[in-house]
C-alpha positions in Angstrom: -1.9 22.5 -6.3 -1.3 18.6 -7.5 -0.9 15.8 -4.8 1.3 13.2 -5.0 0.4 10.2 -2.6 3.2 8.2 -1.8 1.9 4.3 -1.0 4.6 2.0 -0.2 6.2 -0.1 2.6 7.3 -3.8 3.3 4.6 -3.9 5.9 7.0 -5.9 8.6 5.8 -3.9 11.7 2.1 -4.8 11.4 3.0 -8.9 10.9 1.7 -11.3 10.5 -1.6 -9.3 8.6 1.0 -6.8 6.7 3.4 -8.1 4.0 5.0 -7.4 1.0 1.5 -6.7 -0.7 -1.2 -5.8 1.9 1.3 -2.9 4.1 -0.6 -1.4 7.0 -2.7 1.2 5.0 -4.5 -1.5 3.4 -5.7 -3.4 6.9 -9.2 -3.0 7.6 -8.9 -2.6 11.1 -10.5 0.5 11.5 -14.3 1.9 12.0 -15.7 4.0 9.1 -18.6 6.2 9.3 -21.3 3.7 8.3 -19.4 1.7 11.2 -17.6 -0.5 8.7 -14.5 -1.7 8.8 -12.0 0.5 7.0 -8.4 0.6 6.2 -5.9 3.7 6.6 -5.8 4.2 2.6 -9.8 4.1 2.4 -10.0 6.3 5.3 -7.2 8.8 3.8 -9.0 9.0 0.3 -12.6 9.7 1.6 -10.7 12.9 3.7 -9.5 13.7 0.6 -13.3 13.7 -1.1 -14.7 15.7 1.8 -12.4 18.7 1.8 -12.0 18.4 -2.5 -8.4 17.3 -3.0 -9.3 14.0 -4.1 -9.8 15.4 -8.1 -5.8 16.6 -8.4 -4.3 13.5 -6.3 -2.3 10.8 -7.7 -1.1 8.0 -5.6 2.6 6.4 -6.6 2.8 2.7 -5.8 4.7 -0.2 -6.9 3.0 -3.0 -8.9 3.0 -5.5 -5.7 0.6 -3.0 -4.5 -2.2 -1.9 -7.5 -4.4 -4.5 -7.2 -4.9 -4.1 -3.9 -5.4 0.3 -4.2 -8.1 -0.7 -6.6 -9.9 -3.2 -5.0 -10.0 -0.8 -2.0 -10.7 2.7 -3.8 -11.9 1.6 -7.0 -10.4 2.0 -10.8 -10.6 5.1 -11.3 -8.0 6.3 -8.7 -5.1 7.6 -10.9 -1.8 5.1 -10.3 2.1 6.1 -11.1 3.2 2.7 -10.9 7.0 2.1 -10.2 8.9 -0.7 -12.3 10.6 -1.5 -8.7 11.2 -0.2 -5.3 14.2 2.3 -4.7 12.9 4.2 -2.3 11.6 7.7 -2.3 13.5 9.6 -4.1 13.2 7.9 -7.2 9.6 7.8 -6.6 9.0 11.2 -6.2 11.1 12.0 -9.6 8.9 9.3 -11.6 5.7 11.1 -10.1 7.2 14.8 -11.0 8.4 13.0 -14.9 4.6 11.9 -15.2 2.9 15.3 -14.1 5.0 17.1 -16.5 5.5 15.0 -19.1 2.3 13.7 -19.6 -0.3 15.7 -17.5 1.6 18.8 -19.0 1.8 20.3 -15.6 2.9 23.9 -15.6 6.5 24.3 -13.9 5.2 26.8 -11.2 2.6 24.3 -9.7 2.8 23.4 -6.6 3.3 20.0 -5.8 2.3 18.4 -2.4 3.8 15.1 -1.4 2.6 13.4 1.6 2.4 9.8 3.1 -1.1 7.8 2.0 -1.5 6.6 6.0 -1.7 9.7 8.6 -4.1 9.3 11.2 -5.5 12.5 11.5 -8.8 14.5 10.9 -9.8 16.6 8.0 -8.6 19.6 9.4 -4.9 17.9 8.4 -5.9 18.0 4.6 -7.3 21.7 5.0 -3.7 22.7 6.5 -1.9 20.7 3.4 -3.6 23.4 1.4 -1.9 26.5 2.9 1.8 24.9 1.6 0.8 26.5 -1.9 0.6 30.2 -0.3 3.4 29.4 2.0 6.2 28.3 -0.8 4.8 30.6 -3.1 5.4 34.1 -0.9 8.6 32.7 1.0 10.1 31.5 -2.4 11.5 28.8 -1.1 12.7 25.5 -2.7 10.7 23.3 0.3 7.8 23.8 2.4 7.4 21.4 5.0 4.7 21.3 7.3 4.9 19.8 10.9 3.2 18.8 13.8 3.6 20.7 17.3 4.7 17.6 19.7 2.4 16.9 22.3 4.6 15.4 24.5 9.4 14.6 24.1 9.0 11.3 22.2 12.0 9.6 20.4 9.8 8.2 17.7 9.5 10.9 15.2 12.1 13.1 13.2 12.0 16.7 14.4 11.9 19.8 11.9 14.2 22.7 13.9 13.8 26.3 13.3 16.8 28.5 12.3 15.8 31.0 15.3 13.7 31.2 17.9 10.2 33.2 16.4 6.4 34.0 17.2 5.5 33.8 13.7 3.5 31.3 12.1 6.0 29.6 9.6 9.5 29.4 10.0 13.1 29.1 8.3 14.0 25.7 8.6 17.7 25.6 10.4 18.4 21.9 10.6 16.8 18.1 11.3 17.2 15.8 13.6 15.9 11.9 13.8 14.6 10.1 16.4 16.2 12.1 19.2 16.0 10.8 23.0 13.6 12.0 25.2 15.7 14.3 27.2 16.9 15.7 23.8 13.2 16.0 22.2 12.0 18.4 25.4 15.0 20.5 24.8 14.1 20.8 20.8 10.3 21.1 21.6 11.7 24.1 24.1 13.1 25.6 20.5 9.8 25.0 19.1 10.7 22.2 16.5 8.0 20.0 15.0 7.5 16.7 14.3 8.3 15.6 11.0 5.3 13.9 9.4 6.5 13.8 6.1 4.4 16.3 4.2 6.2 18.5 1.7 5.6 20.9 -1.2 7.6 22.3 -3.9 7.3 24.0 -7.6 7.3 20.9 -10.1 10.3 23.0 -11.9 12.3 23.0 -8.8 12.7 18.8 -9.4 12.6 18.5 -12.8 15.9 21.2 -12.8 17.3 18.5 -10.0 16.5 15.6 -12.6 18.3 17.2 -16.0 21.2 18.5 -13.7 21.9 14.8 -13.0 21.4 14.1 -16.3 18.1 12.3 -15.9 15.6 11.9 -17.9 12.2 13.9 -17.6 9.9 12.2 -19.7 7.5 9.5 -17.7 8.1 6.6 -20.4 11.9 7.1 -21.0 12.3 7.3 -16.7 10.5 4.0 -16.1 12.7 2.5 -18.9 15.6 3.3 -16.9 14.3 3.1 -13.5 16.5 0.4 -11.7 19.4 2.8 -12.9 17.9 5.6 -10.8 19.8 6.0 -7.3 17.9 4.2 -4.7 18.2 7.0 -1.9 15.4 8.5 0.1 14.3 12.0 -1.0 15.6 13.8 2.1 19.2 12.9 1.9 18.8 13.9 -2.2 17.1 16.6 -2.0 16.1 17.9 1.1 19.4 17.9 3.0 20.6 19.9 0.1 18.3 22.5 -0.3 19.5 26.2 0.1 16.2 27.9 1.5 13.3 25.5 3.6 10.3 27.0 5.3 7.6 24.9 7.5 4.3 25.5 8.5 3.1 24.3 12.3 0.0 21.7 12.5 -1.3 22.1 15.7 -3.8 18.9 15.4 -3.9 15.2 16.5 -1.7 13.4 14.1 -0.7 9.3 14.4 1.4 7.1 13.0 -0.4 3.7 13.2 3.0 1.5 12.2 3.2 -0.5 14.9 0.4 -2.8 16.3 0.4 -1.0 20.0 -0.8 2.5 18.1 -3.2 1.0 16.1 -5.0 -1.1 18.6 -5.6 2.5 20.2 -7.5 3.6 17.4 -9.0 0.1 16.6 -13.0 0.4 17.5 -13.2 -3.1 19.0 -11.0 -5.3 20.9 -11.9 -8.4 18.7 -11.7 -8.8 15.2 -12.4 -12.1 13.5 -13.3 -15.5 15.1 -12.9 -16.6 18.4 -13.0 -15.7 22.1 -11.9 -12.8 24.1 -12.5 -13.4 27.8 -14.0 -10.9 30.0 -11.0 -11.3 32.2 -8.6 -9.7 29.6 -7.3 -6.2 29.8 -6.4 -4.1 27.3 -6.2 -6.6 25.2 -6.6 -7.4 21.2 -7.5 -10.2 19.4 -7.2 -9.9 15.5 -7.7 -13.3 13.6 -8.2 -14.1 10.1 -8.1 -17.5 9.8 -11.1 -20.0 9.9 -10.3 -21.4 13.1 -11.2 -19.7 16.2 -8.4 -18.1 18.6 -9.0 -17.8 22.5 -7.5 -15.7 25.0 -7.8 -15.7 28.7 -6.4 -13.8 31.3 -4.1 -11.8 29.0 -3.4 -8.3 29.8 -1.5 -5.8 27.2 -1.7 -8.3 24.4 -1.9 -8.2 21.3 -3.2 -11.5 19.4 -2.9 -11.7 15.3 -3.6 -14.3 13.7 -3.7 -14.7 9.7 -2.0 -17.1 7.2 1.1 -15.7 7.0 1.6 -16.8 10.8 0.2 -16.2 14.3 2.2 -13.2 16.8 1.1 -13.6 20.4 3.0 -10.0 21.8 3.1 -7.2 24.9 1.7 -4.2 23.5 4.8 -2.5 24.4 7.8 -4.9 22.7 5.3 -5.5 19.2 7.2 -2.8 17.6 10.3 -5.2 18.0 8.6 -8.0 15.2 10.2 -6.6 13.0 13.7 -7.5 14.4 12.7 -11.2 14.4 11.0 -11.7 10.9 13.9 -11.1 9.1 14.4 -14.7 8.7 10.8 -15.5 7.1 11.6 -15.7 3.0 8.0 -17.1 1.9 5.6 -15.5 -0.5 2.8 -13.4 1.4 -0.3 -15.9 1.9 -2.6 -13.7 1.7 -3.4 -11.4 -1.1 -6.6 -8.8 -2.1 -6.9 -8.3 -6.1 -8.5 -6.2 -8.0 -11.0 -9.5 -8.8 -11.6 -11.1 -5.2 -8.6 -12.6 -3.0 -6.5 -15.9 -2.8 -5.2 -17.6 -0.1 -2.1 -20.1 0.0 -3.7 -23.5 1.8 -0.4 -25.4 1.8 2.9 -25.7 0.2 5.6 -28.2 -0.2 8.6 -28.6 -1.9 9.6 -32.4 -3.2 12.7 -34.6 -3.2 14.3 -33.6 -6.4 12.9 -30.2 -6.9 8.8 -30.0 -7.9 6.9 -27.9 -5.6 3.2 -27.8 -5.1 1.3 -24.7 -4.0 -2.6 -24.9 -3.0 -4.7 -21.6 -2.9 -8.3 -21.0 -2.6 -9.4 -18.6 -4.4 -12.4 -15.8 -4.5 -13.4 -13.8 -7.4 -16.4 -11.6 -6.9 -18.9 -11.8 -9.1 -18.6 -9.6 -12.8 -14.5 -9.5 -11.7 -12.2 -11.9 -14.0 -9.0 -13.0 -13.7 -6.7 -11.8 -16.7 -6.4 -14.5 -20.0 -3.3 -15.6 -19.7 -0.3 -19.0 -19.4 2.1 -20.4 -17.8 5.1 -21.6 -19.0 6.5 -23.5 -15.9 3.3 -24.8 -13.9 0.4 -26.9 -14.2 -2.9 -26.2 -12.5 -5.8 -28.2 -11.6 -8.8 -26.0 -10.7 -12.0 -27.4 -8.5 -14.9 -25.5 -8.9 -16.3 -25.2 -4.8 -19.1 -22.4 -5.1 -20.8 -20.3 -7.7 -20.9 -20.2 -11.6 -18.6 -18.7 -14.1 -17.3 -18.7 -17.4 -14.2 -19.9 -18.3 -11.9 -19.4 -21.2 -9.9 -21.8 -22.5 -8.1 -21.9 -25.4 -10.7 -21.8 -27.9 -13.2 -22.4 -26.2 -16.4 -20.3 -23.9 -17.4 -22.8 -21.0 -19.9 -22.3 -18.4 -19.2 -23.5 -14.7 -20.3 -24.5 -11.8 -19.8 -25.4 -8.2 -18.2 -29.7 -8.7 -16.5 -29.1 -12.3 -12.7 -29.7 -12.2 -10.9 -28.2 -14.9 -6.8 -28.7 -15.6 -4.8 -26.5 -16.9 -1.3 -28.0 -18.3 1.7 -25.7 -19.4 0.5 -23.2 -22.3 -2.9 -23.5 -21.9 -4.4 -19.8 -22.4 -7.2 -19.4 -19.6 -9.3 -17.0 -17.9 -12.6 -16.7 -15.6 -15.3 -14.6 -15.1 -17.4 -14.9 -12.1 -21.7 -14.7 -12.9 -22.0 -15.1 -9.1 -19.4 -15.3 -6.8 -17.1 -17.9 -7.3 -14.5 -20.0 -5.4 -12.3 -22.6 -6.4 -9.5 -24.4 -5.2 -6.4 -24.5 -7.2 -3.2 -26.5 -7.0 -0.4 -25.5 -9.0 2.5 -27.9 -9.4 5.7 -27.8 -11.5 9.7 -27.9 -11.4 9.4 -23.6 -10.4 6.4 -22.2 -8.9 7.0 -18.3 -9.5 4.6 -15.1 -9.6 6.6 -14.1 -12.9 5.5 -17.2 -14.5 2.9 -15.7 -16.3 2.4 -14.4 -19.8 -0.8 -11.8 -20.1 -2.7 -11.2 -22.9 -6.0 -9.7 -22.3 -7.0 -8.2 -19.0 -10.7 -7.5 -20.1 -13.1 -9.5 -20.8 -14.9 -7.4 -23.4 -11.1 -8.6 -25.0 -11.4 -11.9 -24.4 -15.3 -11.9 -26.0 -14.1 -9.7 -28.8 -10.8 -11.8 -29.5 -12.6 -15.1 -29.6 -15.7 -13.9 -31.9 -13.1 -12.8 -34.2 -11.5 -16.0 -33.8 -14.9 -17.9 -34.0 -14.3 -20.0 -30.9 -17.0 -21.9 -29.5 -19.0 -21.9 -26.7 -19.4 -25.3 -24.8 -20.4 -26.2 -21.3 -20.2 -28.9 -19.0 
């Protein structure tokens, strides 16, 4: 059995620490083992190591979010990146096109999709396991597996048997989404489950739904053509269409944590970050990633985030409502975690006549580089505040250090490599400030070394 991680999200209900590249399985909010600080996606893959999945998982993610899956789980965590986001279904097909197209998957494996954020123990990923058996003597197009509710909730999606039976699986009759609570005790009465997303199929059964709409099923020729995919979630495309569904009960704790009053519940401490939480609060959370302390006093059923993407001061109870009133807020996320370190937007404004001016300060850890690359619409003036590095630059190898100040005008090729960890301020101004102004050409920097001894650049320093 392969499985197929699916990583994605806009991360609106978790503001302000979740945006468009750091969703909620990437917050590390939660205790690990070692009593570190992990986050959902960290927490997920380790489950995955313990009960031996984590050798035939793949995770499928857009590109907003690969630096940040291998900053937190390392390189070596197989990616299917999406061009662009179009929802699952799309995603799901690109994932199938890869394993058979390029893994060379056999049509008659089974294939287990399931969200990269549960909250659950292992016992979840040891259950995931019987979906092979399950689809495989029922011969059904689906197996889904479930949760048995613990109490009527109108949250969740519930999967409803055809008939009432004793058995362990069941024929899937119908579905119903977010029911009200009088309607969930009468479904939980019929024994429905919740729906927690986890699904398995034959890889033939989608790639047959892919060249019956006249899709391609190699992984190259589908990205090409991605944005011309449907963007439509895979139950209404395939699920809701399929003839013969079975689903398998899990009768274990299972949480969503997508909404900041079911996380804190799971959170091991109250306070994260800097500041005060008086002794006089109750039940309430202080989360703060800024430099400047927070305090709360006499609160009760708050929770209090704080990070540079903005400050949310909310009842427990109404956060799930944020993401009714974000809507409005169009600027870039502020905070981001590479694959190299992290930067964080200091300030921005925008000029009479058009320039803007962004200032980040930047991290990169040390051995991490940025990639060699230009811009073709910014310039950038970089001030060296901790550390040494090397820095490429055009044609020349320079060694820095903690008070060097570097600019960088339009076209000039650059790159840096951190010796020891390095920080540096960086203020980019031009006409357009953009994330697609930029033109890659190495990523390594075995690539950079290699392409300027071939090139016999020099090597200089300050």
């Amino acid at each position: 059995m392969k499985l197929v991680l699916l990583s994605g999200g806009s991360g609106k209900r978790l503001w302000p620490l979740s945006n468009d590249t750091r969703s909620k399985q990437f917050l590390k909010v939660l205790e690990s083992n070692e009593e570190k600080n992990q986050s959902m996606v960290q927490r997920v893959w380790g489950q995955l190591e313990t009960v031996e999945l984590s050798n035939s998982a793949v995770i499928a993610t857009s590109k907003m979010q690969r630096d940040m899956i291998h900053s937190q789980l390392g390189t070596n965590v197989p990616l299917i990146i999406e061009p662009e986001r179009r929802d699952t279904f799309p995603a799901i097909a690109l994932a199938a096109s890869y394993l058979y197209s390029v893994e060379k998957t056999s049509l008659d494996e089974v294939i287990a999709v399931l969200p990269v954020d549960p909250y659950v123990e292992d016992e979840f990923f040891e259950k995931v396991k019987e979906l092979e058996e399950l689809l495989i003597e029922s011969a059904a197009d689906l197996a889904l597996m479930g949760v048995t509710p613990t109490y009527p909730s109108s949250k969740y999606g519930y999967i409803v048997p055809e008939s009432q039976s004793n058995e362990i699986s069941f024929k899937v009759g119908r579905f119903t989404e977010k029911p009200s609570e009088e309607k969930a005790k009468t479904l939980i009465e019929m024994n429905a489950l919740w729906n927690c997303g986890v699904f398995a199929f034959r890889l033939g059964y989608i790639i047959d739904i892919l060249k019956e709409k006249n899709l391609n099923t190699d992984y190259e020729y589908l990205g090409q053509e991605y944005n011309q995919l449907p963007k439509i979630s895979f139950d209404y495309e395939v699920v809701e269409k399929a003839n013969h569904i079975v689903a398998l009960p899990y009768e274990g704790g299972w949480k969503d944590l997508g909404t900041w009053n079911t996380l804190t519940e799971e959170m091991a401490t109250n306070q994260i970050g800097k500041g005060i939480l008086a002794e006089d609060n109750v039940n309430t959370h202080l989360v703060n990633e800024l430099d400047i302390p927070v305090t709360v006093l006499g609160a009760k059923d708050l929770i209090v985030a704080a990070s540079p993407d903005g400050i949310l001061v909310a009842d427990k109870a109404s956060s799930p409502k944020i993401k009714e009133y974000i809507g409005g807020i169009n600027q870039p996320p502020m905070y981001e975690e590479r694959i190299w370190g992290w930067s964080r937007v200091l300030d921005y404004a925008r000029y009479d006549g058009g320039p803007e001016m962004v200032t980040k300060r930047i991290c990169i850890h040390a051995g991490k580089n940025s990639s060699y690359h230009y811009h073709n619409l910014r310039d950038e003036v970089w001030t060296i505040v901790k550390g040494e590095g090397e820095l490429a630059l055009d044609d020349n190898l320079t060694r820095v250090k903690a008070g060097d100040t570097i600019h960088l005008p339009v076209g000039k090729k650059h790159g840096i490599k951190a010796i020891t960890d390095l920080e540096f301020i960086e203020v980019q101004s031009g006409v357009t400030i953009t994330e697609e102004d930029f033109t890659r050409l190495f990523f390594t920097w075995d690539e950079v070394l290699t392409n300027f001894q071939s090139s016999k650049s020099k090597m200089i320093s300050y």
